[in-house]
C-alpha positions as a printed NumPy array, in Angstrom:
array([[-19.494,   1.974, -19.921],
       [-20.284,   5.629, -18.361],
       [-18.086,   8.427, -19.217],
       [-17.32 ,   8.637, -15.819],
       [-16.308,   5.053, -15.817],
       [-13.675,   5.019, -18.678],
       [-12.676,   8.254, -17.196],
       [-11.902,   6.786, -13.932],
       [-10.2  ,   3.284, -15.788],
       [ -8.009,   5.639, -17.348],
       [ -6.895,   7.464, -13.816],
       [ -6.147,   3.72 , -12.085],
       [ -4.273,   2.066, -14.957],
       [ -1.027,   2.693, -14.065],
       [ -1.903,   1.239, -10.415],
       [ -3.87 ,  -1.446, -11.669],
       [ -0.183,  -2.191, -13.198],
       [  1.976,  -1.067, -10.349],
       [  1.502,  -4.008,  -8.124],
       [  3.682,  -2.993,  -4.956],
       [  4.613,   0.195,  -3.483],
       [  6.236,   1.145,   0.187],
       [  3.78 ,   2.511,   2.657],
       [  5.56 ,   5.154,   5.002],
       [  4.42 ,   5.368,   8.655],
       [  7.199,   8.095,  10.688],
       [  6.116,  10.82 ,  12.446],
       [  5.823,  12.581,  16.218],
       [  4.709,   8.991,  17.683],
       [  8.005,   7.589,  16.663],
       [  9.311,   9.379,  19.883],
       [  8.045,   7.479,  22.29 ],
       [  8.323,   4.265,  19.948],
       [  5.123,   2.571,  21.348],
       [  2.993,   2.673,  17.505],
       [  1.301,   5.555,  15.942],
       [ -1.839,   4.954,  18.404],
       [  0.583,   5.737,  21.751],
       [ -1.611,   8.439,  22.806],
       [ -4.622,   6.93 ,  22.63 ],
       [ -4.041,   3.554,  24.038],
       [ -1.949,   5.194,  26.626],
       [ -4.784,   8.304,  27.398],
       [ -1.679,  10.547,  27.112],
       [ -2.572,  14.36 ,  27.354],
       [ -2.895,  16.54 ,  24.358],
       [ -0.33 ,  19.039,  26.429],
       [  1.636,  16.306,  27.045],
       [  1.813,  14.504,  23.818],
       [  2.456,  17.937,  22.026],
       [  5.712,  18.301,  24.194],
       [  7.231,  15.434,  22.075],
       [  7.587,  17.723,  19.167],
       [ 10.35 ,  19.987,  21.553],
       [ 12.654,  16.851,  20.665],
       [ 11.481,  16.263,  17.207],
       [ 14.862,  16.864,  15.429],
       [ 14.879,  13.843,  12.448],
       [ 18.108,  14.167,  12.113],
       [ 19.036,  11.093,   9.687],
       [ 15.771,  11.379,   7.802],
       [ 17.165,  10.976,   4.1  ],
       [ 13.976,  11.324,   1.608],
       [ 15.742,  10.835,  -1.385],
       [ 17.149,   7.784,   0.52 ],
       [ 14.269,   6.242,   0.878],
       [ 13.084,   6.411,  -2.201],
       [ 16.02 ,   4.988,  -3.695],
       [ 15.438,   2.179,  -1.824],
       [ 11.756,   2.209,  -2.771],
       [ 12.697,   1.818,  -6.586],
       [ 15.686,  -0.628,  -5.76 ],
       [ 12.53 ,  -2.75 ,  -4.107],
       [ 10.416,  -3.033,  -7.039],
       [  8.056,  -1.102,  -5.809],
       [  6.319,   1.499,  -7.979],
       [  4.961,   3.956,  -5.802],
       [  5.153,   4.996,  -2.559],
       [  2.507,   6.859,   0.173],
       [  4.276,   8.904,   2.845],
       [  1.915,   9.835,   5.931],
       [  1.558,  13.534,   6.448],
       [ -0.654,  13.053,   9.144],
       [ -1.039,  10.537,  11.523],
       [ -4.244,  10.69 ,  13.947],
       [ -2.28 ,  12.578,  16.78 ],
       [ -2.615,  15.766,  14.521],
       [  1.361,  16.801,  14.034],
       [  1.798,  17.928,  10.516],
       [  4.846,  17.064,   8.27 ],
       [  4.691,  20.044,   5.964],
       [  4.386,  24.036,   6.584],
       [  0.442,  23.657,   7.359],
       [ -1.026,  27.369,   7.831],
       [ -3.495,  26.484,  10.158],
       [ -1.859,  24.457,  12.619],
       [  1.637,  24.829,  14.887],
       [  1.233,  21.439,  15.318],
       [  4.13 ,  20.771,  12.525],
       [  7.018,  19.768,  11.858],
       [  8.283,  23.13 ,  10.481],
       [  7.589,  24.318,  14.25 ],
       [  9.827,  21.527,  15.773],
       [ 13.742,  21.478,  16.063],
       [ 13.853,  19.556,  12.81 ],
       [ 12.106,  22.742,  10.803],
       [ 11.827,  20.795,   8.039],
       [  8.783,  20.156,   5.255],
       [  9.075,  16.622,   4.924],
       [  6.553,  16.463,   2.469],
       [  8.321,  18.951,   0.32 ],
       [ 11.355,  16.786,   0.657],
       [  9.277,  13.317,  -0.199],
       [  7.429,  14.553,  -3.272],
       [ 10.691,  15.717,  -4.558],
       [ 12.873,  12.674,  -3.91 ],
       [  9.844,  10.389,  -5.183],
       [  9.975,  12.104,  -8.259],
       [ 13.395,  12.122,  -8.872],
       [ 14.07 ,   8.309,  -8.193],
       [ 10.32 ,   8.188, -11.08 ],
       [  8.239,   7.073,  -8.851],
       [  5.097,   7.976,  -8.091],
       [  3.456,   9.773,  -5.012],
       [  0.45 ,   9.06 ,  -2.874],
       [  0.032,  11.32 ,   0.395],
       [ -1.419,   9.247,   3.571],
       [ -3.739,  12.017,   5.467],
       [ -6.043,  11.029,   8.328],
       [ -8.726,  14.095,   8.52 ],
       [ -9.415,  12.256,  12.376],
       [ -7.392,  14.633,  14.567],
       [ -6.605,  13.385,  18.273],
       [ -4.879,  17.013,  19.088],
       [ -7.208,  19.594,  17.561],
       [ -9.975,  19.94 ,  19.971],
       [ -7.366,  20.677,  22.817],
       [ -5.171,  22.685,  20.951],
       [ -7.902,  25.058,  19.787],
       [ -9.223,  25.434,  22.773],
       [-12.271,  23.256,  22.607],
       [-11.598,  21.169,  25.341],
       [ -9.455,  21.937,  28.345],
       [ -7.167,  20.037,  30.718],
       [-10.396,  19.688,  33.086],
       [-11.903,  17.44 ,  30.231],
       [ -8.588,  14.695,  30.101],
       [-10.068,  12.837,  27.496],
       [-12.499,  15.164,  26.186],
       [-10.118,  14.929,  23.125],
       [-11.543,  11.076,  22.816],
       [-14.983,  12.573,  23.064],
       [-14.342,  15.293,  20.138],
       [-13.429,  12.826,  18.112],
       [-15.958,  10.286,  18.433],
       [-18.988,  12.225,  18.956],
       [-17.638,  15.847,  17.836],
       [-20.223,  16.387,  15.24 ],
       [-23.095,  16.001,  18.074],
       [-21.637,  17.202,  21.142],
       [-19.915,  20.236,  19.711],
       [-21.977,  21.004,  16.352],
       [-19.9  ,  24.292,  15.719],
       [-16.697,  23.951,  16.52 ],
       [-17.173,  20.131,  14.37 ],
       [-18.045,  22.508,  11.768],
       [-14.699,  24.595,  12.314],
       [-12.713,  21.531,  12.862],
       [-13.589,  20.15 ,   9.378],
       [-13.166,  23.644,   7.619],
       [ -9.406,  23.211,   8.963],
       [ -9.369,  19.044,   7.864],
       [-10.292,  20.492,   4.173],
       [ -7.858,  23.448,   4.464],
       [ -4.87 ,  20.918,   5.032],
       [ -6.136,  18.782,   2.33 ],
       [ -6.316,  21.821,   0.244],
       [ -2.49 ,  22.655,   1.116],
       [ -1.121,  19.113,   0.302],
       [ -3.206,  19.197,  -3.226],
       [ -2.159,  22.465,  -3.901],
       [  1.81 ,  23.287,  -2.694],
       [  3.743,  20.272,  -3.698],
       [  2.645,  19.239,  -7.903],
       [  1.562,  16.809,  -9.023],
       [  0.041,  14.086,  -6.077],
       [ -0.583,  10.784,  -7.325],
       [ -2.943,   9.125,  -4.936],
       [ -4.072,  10.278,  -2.044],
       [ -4.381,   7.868,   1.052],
       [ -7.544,   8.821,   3.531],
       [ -7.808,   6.618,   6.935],
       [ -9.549,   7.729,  10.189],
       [-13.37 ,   8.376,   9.213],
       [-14.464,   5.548,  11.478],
       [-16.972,   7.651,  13.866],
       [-18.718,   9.907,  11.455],
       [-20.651,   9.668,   8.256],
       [-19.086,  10.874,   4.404],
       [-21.799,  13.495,   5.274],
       [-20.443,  14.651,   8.622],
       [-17.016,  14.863,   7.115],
       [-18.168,  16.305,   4.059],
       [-16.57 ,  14.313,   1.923],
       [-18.115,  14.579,  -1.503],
       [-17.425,  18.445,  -1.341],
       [-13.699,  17.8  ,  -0.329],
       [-12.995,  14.979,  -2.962],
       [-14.395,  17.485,  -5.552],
       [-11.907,  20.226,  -4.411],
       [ -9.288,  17.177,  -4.617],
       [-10.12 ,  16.167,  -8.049],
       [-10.726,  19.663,  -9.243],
       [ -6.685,  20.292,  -8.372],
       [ -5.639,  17.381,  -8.869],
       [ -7.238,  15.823, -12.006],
       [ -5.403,  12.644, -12.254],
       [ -5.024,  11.785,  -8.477],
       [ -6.801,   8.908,  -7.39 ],
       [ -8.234,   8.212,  -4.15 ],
       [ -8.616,   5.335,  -1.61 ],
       [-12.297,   4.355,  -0.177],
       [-11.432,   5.797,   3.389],
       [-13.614,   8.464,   3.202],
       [-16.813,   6.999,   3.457],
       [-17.044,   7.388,  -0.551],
       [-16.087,   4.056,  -2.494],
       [-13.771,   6.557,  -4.96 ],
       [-11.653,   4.656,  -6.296],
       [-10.131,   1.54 ,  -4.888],
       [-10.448,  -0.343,  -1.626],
       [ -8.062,  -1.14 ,   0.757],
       [ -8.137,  -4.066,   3.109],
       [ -5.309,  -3.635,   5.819],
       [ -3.2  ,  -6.481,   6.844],
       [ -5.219,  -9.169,   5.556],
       [ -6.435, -11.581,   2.233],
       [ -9.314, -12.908,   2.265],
       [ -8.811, -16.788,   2.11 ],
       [-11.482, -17.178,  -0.849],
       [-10.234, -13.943,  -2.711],
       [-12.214, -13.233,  -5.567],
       [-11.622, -11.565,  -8.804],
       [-12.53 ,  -8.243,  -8.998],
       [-13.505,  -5.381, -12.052],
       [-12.927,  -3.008,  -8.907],
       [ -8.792,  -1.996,  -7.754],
       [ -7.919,  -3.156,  -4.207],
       [ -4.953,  -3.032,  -2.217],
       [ -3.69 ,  -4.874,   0.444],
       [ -1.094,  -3.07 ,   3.193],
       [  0.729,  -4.994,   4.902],
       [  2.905,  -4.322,   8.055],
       [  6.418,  -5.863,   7.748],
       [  6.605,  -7.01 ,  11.51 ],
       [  3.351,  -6.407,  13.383],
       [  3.258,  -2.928,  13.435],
       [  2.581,   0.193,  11.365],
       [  4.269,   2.242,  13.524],
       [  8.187,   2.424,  14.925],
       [  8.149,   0.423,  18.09 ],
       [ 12.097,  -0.757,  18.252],
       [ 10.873,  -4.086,  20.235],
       [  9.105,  -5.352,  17.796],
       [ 11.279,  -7.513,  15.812],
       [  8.949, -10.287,  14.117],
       [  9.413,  -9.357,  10.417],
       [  8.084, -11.18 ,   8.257],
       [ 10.602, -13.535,   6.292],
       [ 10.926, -11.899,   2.3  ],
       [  9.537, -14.987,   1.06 ],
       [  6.295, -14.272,   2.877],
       [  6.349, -10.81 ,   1.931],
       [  6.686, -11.961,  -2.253],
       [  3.98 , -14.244,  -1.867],
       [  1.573, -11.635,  -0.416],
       [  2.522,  -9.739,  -3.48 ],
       [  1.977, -12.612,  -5.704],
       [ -1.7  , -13.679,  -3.894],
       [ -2.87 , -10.292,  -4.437],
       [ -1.676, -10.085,  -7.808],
       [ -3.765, -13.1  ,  -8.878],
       [ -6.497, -11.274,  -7.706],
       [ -5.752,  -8.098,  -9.825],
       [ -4.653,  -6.152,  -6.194],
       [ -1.562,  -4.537,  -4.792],
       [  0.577,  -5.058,  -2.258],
       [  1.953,  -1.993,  -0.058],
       [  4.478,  -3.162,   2.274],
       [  4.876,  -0.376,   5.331],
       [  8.132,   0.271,   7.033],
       [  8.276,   2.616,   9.742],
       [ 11.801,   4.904,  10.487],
       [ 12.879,   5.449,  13.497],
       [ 12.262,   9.01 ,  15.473],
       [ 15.438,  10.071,  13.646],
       [ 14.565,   9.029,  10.489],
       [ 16.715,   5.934,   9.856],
       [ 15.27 ,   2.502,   8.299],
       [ 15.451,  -0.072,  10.447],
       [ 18.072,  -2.586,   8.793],
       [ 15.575,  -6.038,   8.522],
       [ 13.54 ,  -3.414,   6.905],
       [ 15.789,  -2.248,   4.467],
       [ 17.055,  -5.599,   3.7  ],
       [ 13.186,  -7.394,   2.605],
       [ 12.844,  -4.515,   0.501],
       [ 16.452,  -4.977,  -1.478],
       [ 15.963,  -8.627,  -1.473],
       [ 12.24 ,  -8.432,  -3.31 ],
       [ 13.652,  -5.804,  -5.428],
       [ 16.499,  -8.42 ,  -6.546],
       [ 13.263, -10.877,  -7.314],
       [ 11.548,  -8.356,  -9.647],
       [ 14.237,  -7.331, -11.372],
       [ 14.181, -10.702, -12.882],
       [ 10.837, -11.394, -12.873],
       [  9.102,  -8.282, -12.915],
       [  7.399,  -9.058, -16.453],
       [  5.174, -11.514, -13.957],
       [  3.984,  -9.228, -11.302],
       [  4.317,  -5.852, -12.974],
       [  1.141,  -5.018, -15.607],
       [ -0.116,  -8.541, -14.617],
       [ -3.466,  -9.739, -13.18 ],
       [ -5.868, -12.148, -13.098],
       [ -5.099, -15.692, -14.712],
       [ -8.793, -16.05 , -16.023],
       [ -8.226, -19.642, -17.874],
       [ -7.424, -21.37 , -14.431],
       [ -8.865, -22.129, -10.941],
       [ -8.712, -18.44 ,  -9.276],
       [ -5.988, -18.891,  -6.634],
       [ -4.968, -22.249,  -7.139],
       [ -2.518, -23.37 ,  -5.315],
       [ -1.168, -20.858,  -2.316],
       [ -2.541, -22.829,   0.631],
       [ -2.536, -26.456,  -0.446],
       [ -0.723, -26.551,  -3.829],
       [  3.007, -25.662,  -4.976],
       [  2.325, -22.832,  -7.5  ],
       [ -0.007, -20.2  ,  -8.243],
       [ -0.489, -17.777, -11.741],
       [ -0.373, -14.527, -13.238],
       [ -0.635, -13.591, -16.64 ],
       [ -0.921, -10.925, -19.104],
       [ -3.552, -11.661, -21.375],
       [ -3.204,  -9.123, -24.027],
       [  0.418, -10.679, -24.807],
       [ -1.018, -14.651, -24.3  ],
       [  1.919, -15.169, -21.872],
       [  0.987, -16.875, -17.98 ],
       [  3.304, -17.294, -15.499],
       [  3.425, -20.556, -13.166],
       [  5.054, -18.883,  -9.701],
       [  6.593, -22.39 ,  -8.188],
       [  6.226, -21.829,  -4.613],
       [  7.425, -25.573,  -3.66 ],
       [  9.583, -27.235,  -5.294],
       [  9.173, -31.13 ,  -6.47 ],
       [ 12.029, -31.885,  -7.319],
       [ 12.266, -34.255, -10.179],
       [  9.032, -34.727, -10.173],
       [  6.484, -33.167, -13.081],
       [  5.14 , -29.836, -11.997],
       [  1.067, -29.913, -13.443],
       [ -0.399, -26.873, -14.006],
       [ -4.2  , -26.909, -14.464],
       [ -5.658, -24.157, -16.911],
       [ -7.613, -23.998, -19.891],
       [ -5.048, -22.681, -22.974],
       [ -2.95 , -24.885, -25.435],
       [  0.674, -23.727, -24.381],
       [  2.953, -23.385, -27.476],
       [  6.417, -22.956, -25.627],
       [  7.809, -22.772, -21.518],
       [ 10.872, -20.986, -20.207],
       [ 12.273, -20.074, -17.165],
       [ 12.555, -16.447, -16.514],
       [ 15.698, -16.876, -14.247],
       [ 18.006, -17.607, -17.162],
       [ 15.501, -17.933, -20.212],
       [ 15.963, -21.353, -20.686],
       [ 13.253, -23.44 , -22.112],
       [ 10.998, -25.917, -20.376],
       [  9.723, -29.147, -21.725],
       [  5.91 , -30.027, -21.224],
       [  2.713, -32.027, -22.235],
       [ -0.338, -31.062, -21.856],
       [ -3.563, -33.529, -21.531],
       [ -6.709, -32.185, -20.803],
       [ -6.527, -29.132, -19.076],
       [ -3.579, -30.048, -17.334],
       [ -0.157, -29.183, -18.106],
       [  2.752, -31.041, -17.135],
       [  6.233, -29.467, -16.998],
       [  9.004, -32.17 , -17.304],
       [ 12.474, -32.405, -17.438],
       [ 13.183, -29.645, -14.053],
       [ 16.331, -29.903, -11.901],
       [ 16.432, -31.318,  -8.832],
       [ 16.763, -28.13 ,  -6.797],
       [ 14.748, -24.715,  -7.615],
       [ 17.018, -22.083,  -9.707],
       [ 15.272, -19.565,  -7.851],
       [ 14.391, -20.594,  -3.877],
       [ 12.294, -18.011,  -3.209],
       [ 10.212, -18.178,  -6.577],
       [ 11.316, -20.017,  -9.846],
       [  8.783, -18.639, -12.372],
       [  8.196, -20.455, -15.825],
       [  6.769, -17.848, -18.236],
       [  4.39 , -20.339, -20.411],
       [  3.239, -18.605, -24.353],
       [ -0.065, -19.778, -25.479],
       [ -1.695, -19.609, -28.397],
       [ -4.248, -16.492, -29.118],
       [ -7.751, -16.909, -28.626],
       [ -7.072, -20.122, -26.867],
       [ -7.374, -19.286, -23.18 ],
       [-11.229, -19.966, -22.007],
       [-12.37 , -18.368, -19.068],
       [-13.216, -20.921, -16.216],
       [-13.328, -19.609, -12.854],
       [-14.574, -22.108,  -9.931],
       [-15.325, -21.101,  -6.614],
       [-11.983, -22.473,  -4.174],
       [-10.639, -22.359,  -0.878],
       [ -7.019, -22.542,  -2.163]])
């Protein structure tokens, strides 16, 4: 392994064990409560669009709040956006008035997140989205005689308008250069909105430098048209999810939208939401679950009750989703689609753990893996679990009729060391 390689093992290893964090989408476009792309699906003016910010006050916007209720959800870490695609700036920003410090509210709300996150211990990733639907009007670029020439900067910028592209992403690496630099210690930092141009065009290797030159232990999502350091697929798992040497993450809306949009009320039920987490985690991935605030700031309450209700989960059986990963002696993924359980495990400690999904009843629960188990327990109340093993099968015996745990009754199964073979198979399930 490459210097740079145990290097950059050493900067993901706390992620790698993290496992779940709360993803933060609030901003200017919570307003007008139609999702964080309003003004482009709706070809809304910059001049217009900007006039939102005159009734930006945020009034019940609690950071320490909400990260308090971040840590009472299991989750680990959390990434606040500072800047959505519509350009308006949560922070003091010296090269914008596009901000929230400008607005009634007058506030630097990523001042007040990085401080909350640290005081509840967790840690802090910044979401920033160098693609800018405001800047080219604002700046003077295009005018009011060019309605969507915004669209057209943004798309086709670095072709159609070669210098001021060139000024534009001086000012995308100046903000990036304030969030690294103002606020400590940043934990991750969360790119999204390089879709049109190349790494090149955005001049990305030169700004991740400057990022990793201030902040030496950040890491850094693959949304800059660099792989860095993890990948992030968005509101999906792939149905044959392999393992992977590389970090991923998976971010997940709660109802069907990033961000606040007060009719949409289809949240997902909490015991999809844990078994997201617990898919991913069999892959070696995380979950980040977003919630989206209101324009005042408040948590929507089906929100705020998922996240209590996983964090209730972990605090029980946290020792099988945090530090966990892949299950290497059994069928990768066996069991979330056709089959009642699925497995984690911590290898270093020889300990797996059987997630029961659907309950039997009565019946023996089998588990198939390749490691002679020396004892079983339930983590909901530690008591032990009969079993037999034959082949590569176990068989749990002796289980009440009805789960201890309905959302997830987790047996924690010890095996002995050395015992565990690898034996992945390609499945659907």
């Amino acid at each position: 392994m490459s210097a740079d390689a145990i290097e950059q093992d050493r900067r993901v290893q706390w992620f790698r064990d993290a496992g779940f964090g709360m993803f933060v989408h609030w901003g200017l476009y919570s307003i007008l409560g139609h999702g964080e792309w309003a003004k482009w699906r709706e070809d809304i003016p910059t001049n217009e669009y900007a006039r939102l910010a005159d009734n930006f006050h945020a009034r019940r916007f609690d950071a320490r709040a909400l990260a308090r209720l971040a840590r009472e959800g299991g989750a680990k870490y959390i990434v606040f956006g500072a800047r959505h695609h519509d350009g308006f700036a949560l922070w003091d920003s010296s090269v914008s008035n596009f901000t929230s410090i400008k607005s009634p509210a007058g506030k630097d709300f990523v001042a007040e997140f990085v401080q909350a996150a640290r005081a509840e211990g967790m840690r802090a990733g910044i979401y920033y989205s160098p693609l800018d639907w405001s800047w080219s009007d604002l700046n003077g670029v295009t005018s009011e005689r060019e309605p969507l020439g915004w669209q057209d900067f943004c798309t086709n910028g670095h072709k159609l308008y070669p210098q001021e592209w060139a000024r534009f992403t001086r000012y995308v690496h100046e903000q990036v250069r304030e969030l690294m630099t103002n606020y400590g210690p940043i934990d991750l930092l969360w790119y999204d909105g390089c879709w049109y141009q190349s790494a090149e065009d955005w001049r990305s290797r030169e700004l991740n430098a400057m990022v990793r030159k201030l902040q030496p232990n950040i890491i850094i999502n693959n949304r800059s048209g660099l792989p860095e350091d993890y990948d992030t697929p968005e509101n999906e798992i792939a149905i044959n999810l392999e393992p992977s040497a590389r970090p991923f993450e998976t971010c997940l809306c709660m109802n069907d939208s990033w961000g606040y949009i007060p009719g949409d009320q289809n949240y997902k039920t909490v015991f999809q939401c844990l078994h997201v987490l617990l898919r991913v985690r069999t892959a070696g991935g995380n979950l980040l679950l977003n919630t989206s605030p209101d324009a005042e700031g408040s948590m929507p309450d089906p929100a705020v009750n998922i996240f209590k209700q996983i964090g209730r989960w972990l605090s029980v059986n946290g020792s099988s989703v945090y530090g966990c990963g892949l299950a290497a002696m059994s069928q990768h993924g066996t069991g979330f689609f056709s089959q009642p359980g699925i497995l984690t495990a911590r290898p270093s400690e020889n300990r797996i753990y059987y997630h029961i999904l659907r309950w039997l009843g009565k019946d023996e629960h089998c588990v198939k893996l390749n490691a002679k188990i020396l004892s079983a327990r339930l983590l909901c109340d530690g008591s032990p679990v009969s079993f037999r093993q034959s082949g590569r099968m176990t068989y749990l015996q002796s289980l009440p009729a009805a789960a201890p745990d309905p959302l997830d009754t987790v047996v924690e199964l010890s095996c002995e060391p050395n015992s565990a073979r690898s034996h992945w198979e390609k499945t659907f399930v």
